[in-house]
ROVOKOL-392979 format. One line per field, with one value per residue (C-alpha): residue in three letters; x negated, y negated, z. Coordinates in nm, 2 decimals. Example, Ala and Ser with C-alpha at 12.3 -4.5 7.8 and 13.67 -1.06 7.14 Angstrom:
2
rest = ALA, SER
x = -1.23, -1.37
y = 0.45, 0.11
z = 0.78, 0.71
***
This chain:
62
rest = UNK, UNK, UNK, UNK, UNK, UNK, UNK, UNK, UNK, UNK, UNK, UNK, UNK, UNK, UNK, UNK, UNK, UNK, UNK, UNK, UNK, UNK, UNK, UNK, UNK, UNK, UNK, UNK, UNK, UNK, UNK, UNK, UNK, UNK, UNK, UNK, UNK, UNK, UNK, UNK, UNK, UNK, UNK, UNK, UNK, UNK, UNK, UNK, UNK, UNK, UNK, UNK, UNK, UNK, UNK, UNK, UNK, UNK, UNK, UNK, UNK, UNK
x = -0.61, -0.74, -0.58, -0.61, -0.66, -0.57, -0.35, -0.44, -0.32, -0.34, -0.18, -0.21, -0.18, -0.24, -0.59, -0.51, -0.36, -0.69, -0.92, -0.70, -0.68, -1.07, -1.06, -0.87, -1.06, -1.41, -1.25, -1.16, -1.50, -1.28, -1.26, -1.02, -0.84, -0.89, -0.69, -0.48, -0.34, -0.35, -0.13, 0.13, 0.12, 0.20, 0.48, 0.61, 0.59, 0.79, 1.07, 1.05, 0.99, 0.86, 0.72, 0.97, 1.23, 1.52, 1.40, 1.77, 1.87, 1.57, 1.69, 1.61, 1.50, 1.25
y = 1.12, 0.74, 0.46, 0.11, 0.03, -0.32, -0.28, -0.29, -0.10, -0.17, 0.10, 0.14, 0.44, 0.67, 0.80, 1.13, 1.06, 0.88, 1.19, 1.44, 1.23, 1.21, 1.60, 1.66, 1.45, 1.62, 1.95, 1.87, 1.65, 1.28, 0.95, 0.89, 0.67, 0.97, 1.16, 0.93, 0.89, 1.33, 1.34, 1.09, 1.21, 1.58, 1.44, 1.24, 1.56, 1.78, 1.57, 1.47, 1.10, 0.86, 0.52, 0.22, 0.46, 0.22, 0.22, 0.14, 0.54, 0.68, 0.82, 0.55, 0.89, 1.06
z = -2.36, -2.37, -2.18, -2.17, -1.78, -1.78, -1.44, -1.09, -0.80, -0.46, -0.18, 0.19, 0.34, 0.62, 0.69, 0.66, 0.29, 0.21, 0.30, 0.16, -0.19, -0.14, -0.10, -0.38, -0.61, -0.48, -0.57, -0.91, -0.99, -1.04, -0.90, -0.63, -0.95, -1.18, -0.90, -0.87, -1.23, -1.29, -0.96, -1.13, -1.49, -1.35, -1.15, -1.42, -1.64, -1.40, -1.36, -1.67, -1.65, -1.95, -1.93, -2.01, -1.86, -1.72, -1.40, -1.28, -1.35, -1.19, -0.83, -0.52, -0.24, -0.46
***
């Protein structure tokens, strides 16, 4: 599915996270942003998450 990318994203992290994020998108043939974006829409499918979702309801600890 096509998406606009007009956003940007900037994260720090751990260098552990950053190699296994770079592993993980080696293994699957993607860009660390391609990796990025699967990890999040699978995440968002198992707990069921849409976008414009009231952020408000959406629980703080996850």
């Amino acid at each position: 599915m096509s998406r606009i990318k007009d956003e940007t994203l900037s994260i720090r992290t751990s260098a552990e996270i950053k190699q296994l994020l770079r592993m993980a998108a080696e293994r699957e043939r993607r860009s660390v942003a391609s990796m990025i974006e699967v990890l999040v829409l699978e995440y968002a499918k198992v707990h069921e998450l849409k976008p414009n979702q009231d952020t408000q309801t959406a629980p703080a600890n996850s």
